[in-house]
PDB file of N, CA, C and O in Angstrom:
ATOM      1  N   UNK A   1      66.895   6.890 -14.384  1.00  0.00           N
ATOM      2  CA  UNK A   1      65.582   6.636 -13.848  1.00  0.00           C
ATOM      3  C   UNK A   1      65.716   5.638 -12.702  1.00  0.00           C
ATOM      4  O   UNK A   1      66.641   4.826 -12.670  1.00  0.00           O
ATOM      5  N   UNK A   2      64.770   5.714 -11.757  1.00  0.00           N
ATOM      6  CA  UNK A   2      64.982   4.969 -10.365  1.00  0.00           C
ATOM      7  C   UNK A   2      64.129   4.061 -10.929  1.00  0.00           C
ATOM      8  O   UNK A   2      63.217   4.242 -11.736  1.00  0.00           O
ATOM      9  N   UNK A   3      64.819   2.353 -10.044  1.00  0.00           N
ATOM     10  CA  UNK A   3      64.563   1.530 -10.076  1.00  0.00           C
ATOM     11  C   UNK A   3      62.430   1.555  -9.394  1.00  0.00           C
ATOM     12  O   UNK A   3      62.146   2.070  -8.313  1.00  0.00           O
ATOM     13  N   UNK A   4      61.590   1.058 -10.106  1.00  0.00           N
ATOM     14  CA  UNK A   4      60.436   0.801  -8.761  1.00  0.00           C
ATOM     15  C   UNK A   4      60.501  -0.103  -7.663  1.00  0.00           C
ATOM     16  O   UNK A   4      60.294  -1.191  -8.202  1.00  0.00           O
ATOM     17  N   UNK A   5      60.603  -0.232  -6.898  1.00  0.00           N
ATOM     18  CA  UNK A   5      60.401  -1.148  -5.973  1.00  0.00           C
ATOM     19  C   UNK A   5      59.849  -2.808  -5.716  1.00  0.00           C
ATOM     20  O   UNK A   5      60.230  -3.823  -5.134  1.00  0.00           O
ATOM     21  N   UNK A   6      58.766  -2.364  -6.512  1.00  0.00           N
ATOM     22  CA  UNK A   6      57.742  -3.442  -7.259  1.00  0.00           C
ATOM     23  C   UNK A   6      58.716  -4.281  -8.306  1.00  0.00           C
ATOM     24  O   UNK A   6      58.733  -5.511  -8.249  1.00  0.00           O
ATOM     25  N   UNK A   7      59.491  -3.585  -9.224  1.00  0.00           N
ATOM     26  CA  UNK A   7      60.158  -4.154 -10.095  1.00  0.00           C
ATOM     27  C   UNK A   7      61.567  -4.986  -9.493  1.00  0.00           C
ATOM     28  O   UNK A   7      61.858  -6.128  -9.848  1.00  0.00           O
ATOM     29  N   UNK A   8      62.425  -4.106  -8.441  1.00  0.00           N
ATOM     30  CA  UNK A   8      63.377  -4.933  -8.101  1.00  0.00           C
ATOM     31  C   UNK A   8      63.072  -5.939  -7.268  1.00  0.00           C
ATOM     32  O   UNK A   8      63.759  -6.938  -7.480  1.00  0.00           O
ATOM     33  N   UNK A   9      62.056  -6.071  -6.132  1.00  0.00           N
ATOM     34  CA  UNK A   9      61.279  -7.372  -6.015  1.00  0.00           C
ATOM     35  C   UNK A   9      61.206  -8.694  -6.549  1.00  0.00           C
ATOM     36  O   UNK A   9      61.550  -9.738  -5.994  1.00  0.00           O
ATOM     37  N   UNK A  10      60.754  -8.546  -7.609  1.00  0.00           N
ATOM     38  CA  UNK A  10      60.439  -9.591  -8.734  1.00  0.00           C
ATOM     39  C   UNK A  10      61.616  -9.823  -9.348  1.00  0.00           C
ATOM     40  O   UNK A  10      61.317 -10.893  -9.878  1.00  0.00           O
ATOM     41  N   UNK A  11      62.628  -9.641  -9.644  1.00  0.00           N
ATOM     42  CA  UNK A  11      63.746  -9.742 -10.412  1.00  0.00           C
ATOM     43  C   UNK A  11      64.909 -10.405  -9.633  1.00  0.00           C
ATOM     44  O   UNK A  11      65.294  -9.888  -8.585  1.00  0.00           O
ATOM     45  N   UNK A  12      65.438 -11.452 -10.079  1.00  0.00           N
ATOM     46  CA  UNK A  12      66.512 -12.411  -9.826  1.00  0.00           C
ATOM     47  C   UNK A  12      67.786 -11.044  -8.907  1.00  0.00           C
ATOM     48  O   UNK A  12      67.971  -9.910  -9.350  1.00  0.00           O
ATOM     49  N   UNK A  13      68.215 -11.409  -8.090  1.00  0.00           N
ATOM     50  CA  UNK A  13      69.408 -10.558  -8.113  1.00  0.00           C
ATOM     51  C   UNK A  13      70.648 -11.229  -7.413  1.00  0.00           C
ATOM     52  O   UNK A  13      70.770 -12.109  -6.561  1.00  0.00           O
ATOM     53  N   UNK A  14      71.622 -10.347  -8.221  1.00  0.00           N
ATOM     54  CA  UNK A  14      72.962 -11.118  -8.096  1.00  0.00           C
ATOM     55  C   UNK A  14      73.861 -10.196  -7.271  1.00  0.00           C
ATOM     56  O   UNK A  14      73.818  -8.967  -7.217  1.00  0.00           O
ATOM     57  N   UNK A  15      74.733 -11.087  -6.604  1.00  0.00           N
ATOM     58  CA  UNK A  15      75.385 -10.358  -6.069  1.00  0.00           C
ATOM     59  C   UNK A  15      76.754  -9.751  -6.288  1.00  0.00           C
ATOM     60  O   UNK A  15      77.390  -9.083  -5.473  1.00  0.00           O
ATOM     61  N   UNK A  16      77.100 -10.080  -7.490  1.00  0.00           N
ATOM     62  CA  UNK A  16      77.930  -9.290  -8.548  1.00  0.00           C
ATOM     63  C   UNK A  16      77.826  -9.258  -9.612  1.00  0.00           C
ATOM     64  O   UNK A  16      77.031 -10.122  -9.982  1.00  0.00           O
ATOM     65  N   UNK A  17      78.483  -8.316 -10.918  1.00  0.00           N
ATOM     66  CA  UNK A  17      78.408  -8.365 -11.968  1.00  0.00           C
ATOM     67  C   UNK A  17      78.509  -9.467 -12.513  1.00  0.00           C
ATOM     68  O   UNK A  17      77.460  -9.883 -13.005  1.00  0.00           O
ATOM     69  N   UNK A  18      79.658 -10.295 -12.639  1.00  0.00           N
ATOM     70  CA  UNK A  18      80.132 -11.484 -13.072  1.00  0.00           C
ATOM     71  C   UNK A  18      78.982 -12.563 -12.890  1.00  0.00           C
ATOM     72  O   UNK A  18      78.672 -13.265 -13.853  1.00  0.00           O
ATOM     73  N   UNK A  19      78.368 -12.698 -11.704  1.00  0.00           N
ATOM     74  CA  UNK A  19      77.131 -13.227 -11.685  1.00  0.00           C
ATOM     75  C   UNK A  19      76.460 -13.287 -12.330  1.00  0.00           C
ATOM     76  O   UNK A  19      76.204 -14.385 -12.824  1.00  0.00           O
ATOM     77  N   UNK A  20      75.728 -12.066 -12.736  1.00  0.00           N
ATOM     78  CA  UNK A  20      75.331 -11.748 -13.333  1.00  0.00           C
ATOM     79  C   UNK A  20      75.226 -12.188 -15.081  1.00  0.00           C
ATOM     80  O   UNK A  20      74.310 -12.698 -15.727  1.00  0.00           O
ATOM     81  N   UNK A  21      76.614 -11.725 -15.472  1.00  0.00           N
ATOM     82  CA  UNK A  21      76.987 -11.632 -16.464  1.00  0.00           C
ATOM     83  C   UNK A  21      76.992 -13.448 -17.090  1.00  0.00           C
ATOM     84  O   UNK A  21      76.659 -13.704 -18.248  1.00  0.00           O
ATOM     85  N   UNK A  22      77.284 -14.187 -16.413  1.00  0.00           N
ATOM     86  CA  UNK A  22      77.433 -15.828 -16.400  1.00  0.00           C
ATOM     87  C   UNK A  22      75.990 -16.110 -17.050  1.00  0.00           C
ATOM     88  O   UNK A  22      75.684 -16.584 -18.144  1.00  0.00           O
ATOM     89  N   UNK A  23      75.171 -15.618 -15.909  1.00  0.00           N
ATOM     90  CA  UNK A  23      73.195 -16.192 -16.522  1.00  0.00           C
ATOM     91  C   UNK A  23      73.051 -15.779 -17.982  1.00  0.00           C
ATOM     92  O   UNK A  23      72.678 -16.457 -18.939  1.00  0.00           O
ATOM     93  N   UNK A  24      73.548 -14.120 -17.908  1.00  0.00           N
ATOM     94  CA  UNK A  24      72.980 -13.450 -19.276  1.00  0.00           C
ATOM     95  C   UNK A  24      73.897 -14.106 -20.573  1.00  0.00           C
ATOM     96  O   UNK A  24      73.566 -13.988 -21.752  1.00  0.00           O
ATOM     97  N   UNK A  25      74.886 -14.686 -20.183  1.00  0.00           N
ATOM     98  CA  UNK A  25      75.346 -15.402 -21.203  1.00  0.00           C
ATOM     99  C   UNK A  25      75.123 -17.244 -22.098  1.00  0.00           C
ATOM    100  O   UNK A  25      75.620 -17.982 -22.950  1.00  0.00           O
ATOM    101  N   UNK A  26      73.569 -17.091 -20.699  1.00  0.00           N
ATOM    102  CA  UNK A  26      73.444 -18.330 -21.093  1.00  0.00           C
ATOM    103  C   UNK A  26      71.664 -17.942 -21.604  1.00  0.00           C
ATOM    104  O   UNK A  26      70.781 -18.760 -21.860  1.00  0.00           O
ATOM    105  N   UNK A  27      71.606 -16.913 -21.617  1.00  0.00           N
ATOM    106  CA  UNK A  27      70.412 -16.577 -22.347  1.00  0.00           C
ATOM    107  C   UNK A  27      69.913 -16.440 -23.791  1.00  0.00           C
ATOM    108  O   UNK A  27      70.904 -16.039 -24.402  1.00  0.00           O
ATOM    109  N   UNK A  28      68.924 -16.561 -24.634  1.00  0.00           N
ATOM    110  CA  UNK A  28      68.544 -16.937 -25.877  1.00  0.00           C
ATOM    111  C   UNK A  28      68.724 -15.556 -26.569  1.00  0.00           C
ATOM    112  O   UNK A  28      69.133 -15.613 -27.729  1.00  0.00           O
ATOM    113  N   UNK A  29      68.410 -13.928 -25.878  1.00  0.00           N
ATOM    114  CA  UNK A  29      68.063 -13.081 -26.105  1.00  0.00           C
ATOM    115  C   UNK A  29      69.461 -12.276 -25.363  1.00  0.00           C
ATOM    116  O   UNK A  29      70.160 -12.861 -24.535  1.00  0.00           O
ATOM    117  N   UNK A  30      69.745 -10.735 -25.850  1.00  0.00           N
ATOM    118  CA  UNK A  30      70.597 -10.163 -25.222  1.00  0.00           C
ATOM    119  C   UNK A  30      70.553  -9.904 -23.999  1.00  0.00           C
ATOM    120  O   UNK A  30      69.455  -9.368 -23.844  1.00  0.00           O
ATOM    121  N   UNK A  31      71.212  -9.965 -22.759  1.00  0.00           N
ATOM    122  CA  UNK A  31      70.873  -9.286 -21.717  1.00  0.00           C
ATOM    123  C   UNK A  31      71.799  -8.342 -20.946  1.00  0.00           C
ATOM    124  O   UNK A  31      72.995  -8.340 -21.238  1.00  0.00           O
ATOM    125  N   UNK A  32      71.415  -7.681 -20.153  1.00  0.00           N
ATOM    126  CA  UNK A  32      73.296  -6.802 -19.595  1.00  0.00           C
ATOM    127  C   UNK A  32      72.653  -6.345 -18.006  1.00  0.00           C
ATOM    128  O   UNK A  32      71.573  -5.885 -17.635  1.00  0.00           O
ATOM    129  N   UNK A  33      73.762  -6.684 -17.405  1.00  0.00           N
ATOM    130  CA  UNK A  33      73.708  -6.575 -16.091  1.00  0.00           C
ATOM    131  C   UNK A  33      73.117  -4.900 -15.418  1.00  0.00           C
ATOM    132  O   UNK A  33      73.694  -3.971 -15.983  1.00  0.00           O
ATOM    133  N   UNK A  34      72.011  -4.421 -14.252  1.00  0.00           N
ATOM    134  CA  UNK A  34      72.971  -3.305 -13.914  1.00  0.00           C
ATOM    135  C   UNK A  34      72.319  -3.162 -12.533  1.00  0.00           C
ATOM    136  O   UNK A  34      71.213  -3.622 -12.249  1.00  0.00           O
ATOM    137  N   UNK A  35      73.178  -2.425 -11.641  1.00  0.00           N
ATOM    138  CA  UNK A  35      73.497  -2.058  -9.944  1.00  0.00           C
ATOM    139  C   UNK A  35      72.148  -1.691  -9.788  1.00  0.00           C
ATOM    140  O   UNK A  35      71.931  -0.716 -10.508  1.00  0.00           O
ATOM    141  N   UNK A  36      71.069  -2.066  -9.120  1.00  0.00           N
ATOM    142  CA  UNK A  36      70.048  -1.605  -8.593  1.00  0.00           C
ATOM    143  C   UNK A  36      70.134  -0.385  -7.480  1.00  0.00           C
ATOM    144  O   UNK A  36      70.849  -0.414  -6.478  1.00  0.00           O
ATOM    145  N   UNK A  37      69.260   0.689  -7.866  1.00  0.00           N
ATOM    146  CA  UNK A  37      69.663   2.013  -6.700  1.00  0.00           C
ATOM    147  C   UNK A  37      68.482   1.605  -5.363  1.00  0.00           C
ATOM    148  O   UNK A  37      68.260   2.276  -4.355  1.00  0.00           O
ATOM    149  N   UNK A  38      67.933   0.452  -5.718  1.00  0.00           N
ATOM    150  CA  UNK A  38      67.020   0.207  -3.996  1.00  0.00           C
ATOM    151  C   UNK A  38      67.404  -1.031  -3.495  1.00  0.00           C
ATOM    152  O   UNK A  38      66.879  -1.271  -2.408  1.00  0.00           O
ATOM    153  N   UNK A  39      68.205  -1.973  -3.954  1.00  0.00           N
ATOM    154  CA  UNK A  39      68.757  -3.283  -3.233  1.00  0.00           C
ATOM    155  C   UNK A  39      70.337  -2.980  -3.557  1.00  0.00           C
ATOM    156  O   UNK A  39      71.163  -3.828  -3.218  1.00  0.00           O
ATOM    157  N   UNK A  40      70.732  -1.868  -4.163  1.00  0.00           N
ATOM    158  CA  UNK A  40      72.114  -2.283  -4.395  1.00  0.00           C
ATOM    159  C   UNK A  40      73.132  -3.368  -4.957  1.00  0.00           C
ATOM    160  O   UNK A  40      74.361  -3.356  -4.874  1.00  0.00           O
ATOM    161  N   UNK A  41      72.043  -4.597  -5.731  1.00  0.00           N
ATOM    162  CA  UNK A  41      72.869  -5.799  -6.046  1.00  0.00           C
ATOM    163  C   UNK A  41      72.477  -5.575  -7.657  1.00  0.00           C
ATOM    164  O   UNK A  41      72.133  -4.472  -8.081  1.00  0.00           O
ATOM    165  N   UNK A  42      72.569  -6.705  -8.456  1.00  0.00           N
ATOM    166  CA  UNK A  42      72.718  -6.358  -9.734  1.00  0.00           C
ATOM    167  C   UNK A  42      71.122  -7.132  -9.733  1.00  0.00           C
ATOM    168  O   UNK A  42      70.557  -7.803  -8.869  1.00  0.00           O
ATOM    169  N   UNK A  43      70.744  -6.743 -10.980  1.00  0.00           N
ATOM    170  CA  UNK A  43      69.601  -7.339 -12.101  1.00  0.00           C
ATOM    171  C   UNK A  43      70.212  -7.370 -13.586  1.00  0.00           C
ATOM    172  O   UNK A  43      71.306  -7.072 -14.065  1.00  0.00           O
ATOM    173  N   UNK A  44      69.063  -7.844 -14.070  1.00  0.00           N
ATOM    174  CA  UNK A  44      69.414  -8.004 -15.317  1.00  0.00           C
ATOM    175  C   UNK A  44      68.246  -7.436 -16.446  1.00  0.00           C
ATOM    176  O   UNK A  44      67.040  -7.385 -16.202  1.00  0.00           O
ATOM    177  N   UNK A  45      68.764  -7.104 -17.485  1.00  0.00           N
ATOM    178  CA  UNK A  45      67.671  -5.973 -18.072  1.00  0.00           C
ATOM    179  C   UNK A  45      67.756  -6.474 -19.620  1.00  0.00           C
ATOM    180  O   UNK A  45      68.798  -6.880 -20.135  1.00  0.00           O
ATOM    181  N   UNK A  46      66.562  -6.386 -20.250  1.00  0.00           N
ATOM    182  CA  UNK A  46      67.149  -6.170 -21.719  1.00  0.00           C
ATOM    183  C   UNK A  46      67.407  -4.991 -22.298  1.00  0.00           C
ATOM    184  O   UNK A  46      68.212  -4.975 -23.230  1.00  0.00           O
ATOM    185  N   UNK A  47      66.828  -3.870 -21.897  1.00  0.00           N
ATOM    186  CA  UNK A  47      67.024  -2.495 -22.850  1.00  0.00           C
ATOM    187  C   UNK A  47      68.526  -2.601 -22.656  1.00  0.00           C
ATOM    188  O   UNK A  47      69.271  -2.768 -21.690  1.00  0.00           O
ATOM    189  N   UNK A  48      68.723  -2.377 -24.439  1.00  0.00           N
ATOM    190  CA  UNK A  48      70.490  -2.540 -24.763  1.00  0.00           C
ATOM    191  C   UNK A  48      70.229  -0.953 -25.189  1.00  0.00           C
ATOM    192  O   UNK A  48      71.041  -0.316 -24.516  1.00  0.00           O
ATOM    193  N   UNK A  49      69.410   0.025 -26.058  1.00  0.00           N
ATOM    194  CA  UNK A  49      69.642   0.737 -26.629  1.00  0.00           C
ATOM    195  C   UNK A  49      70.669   2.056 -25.979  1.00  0.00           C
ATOM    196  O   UNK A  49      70.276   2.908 -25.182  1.00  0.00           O
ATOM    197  N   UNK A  50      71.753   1.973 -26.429  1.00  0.00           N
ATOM    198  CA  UNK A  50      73.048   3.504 -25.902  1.00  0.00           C
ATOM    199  C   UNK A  50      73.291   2.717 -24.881  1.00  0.00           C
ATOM    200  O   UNK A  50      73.078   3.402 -23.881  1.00  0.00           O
ATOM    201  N   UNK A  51      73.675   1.478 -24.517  1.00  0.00           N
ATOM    202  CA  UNK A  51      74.067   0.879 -23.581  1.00  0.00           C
ATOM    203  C   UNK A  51      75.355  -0.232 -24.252  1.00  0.00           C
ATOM    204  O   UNK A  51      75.523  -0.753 -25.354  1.00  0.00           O
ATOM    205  N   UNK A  52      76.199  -0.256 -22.794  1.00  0.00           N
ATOM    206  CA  UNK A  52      77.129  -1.324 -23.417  1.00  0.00           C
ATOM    207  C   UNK A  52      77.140  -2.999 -23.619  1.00  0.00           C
ATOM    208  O   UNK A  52      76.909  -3.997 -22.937  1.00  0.00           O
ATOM    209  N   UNK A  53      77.472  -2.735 -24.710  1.00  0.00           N
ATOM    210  CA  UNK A  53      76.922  -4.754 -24.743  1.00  0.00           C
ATOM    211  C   UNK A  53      78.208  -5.990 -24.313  1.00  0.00           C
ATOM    212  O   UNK A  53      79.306  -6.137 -24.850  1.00  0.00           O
ATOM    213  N   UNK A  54      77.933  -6.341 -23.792  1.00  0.00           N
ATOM    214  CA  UNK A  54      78.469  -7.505 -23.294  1.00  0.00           C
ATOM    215  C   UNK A  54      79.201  -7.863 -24.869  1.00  0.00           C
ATOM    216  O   UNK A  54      78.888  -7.713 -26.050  1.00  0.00           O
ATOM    217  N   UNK A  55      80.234  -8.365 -24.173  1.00  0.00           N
ATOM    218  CA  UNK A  55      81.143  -8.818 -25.066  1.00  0.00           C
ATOM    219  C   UNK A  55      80.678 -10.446 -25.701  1.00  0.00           C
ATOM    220  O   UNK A  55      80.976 -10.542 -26.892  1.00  0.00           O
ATOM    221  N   UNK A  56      80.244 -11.274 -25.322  1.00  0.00           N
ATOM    222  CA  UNK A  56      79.600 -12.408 -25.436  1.00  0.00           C
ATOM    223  C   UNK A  56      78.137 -12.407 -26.348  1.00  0.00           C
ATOM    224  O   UNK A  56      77.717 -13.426 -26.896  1.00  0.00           O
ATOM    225  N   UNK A  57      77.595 -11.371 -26.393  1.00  0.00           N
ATOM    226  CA  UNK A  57      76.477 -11.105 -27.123  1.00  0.00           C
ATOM    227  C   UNK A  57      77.120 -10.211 -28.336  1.00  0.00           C
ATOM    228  O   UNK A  57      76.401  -9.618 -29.141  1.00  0.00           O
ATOM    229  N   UNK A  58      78.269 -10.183 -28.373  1.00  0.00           N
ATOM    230  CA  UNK A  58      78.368  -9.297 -29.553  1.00  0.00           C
ATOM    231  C   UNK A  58      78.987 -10.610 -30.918  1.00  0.00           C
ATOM    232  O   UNK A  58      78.770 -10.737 -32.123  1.00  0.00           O
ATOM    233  N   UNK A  59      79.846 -11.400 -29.857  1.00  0.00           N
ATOM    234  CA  UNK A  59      80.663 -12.872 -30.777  1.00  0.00           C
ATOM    235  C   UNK A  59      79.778 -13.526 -30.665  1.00  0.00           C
ATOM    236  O   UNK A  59      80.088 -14.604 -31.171  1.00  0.00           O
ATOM    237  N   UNK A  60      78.468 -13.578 -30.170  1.00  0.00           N
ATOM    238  CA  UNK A  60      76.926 -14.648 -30.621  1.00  0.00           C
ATOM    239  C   UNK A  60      76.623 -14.211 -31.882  1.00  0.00           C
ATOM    240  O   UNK A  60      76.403 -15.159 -32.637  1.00  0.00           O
ATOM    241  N   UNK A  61      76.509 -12.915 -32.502  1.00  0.00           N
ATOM    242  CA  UNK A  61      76.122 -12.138 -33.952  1.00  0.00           C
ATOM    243  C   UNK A  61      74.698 -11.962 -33.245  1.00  0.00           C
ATOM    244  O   UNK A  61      73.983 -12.358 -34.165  1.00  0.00           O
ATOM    245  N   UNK A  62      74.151 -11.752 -32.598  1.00  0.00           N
ATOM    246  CA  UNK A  62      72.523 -11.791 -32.544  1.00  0.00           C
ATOM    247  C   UNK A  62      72.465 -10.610 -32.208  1.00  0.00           C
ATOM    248  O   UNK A  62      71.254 -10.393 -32.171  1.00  0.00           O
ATOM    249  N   UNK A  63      73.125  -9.441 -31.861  1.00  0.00           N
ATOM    250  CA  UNK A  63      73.149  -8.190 -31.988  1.00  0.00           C
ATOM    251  C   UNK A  63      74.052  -6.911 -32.504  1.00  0.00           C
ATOM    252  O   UNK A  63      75.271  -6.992 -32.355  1.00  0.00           O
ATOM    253  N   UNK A  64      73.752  -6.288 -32.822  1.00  0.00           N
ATOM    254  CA  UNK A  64      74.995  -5.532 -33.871  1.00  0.00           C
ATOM    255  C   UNK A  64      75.424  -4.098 -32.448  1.00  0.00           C
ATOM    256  O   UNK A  64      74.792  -3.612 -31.510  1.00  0.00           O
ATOM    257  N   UNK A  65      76.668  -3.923 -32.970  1.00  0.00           N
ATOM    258  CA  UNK A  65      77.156  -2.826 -31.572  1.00  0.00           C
ATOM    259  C   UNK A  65      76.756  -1.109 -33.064  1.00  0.00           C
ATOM    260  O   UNK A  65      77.177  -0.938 -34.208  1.00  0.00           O
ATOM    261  N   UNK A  66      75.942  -0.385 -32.301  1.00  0.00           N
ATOM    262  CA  UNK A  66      75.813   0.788 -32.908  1.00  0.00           C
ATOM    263  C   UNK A  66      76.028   1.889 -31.853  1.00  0.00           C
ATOM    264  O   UNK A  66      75.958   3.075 -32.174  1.00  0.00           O
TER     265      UNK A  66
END
């Protein structure tokens, strides 16, 4: 599904994964990076479901890998 416009706007963006990945690891809740198809840089999302989880959110226990 394409990013809205409206949405990548409003949303922090990084200019790499690792970037990325640094914030979401300092977050309370799961988060996982991904490539925006209208700015091309990263955001950050919570929908984990059929997605891969960060390795750091998996050794927190606050989410289970299914």
């Amino acid at each position: 599904m394409r990013t809205r416009l409206s949405i990548c706007r409003r949303k922090a963006r990084f200019a790499s994964e690792a970037d990325a990945l640094r914030v979401a690891e300092q977050a309370a809740y799961p988060l996982r990076p991904y490539r925006c198809d209208r700015c091309f840089l990263f955001h950050l999302t919570g929908r984990t479901k059929g997605k891969r989880i960060p390795r750091f959110a998996l050794d927190r226990g606050n989410i289970t890998a299914s």
